[in-house]
C-alpha positions in Angstrom: 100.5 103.7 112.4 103.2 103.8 108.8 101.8 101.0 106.3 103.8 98.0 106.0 103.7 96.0 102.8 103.8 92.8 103.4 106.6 91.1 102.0 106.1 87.6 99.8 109.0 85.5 99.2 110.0 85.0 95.4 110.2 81.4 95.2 112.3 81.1 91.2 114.7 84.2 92.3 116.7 84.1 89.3 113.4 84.1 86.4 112.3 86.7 88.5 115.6 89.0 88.2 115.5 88.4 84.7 112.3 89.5 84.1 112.4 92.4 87.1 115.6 93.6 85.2 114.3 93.4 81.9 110.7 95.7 82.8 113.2 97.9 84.4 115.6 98.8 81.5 112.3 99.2 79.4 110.7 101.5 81.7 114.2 103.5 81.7 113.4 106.8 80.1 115.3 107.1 77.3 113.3 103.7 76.0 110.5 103.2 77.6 108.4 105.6 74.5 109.7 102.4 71.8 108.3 100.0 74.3 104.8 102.2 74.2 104.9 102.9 70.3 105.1 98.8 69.9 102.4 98.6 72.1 99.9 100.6 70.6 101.1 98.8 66.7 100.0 95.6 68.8 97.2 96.9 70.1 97.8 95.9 73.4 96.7 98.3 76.9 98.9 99.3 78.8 98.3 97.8 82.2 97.4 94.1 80.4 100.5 92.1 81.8 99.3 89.3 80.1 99.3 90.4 76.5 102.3 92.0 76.8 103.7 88.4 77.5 102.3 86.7 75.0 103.1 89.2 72.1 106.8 89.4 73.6 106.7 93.1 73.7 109.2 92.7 75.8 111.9 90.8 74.1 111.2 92.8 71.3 111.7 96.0 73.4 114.7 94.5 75.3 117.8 93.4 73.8 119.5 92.2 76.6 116.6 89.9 77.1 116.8 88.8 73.6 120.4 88.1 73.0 118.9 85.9 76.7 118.5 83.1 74.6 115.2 82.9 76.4 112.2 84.8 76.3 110.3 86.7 78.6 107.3 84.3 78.2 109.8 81.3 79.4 110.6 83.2 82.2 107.4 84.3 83.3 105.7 80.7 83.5 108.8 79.4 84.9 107.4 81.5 88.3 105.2 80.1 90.8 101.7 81.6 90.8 102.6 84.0 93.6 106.0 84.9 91.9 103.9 85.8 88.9 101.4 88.2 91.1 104.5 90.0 91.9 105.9 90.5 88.8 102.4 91.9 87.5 102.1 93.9 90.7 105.7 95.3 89.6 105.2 96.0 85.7 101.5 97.7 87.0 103.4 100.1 89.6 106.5 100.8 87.2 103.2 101.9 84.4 102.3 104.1 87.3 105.5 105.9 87.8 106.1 107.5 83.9 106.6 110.9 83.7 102.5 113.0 83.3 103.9 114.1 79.8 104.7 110.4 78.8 101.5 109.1 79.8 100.0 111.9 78.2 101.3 111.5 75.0 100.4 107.8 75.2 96.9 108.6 76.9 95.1 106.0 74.0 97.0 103.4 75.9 96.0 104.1 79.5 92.4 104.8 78.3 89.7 102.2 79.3 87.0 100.7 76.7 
């Protein structure tokens, strides 16, 4: 029997492009070590979502997103509460897929209290 996932419908499709989009072009690889240096000057963990929202790490790490004319923040409470699952469940499982020498180098970030 193959696993499924089960598939949720995004109900605010285009806030949840923008902020898809955005997570994406700071995960690419030739930025996503910025987006982890400004992390660790905020102080922020890696896998909390929420901080990283509310510090705007990444309209700071994102200049499409900030030449937006909104902010990541906007965006994010603009989705419903299961829109907003999915974007966390995203950002968690693009955290998951850096490179071992990324993570590595960052491993302060990824370590638990």
């Amino acid at each position: 029997m193959d696993f499924h996932k089960a598939e949720i419908k995004v109900e605010s499709e285009k806030e949840f492009e923008e902020l898809k989009s955005s997570i994406n072009r700071i995960f690419a690889p030739a930025r996503v070590e910025g987006f982890l240096k400004r992390m660790t000057g905020k102080g922020i963990r890696i896998r909390d979502w929420d901080g990283v929202v509310a510090k705007r790490l990444l309209d700071q790490s994102d200049e499409v997103l900030a030449k937006s004319g909104t902010t990541s923040q906007d965006l994010y409470q603009a989705l419903a509460l299961s829109d907003q699952a999915q974007m966390r469940e995203f950002y968690l499982s693009r955290l998951e897929e850096l490179a071992p020498e990324t993570r590595t180098k960052f491993k302060e970030l990824y370590q638990y209290y």
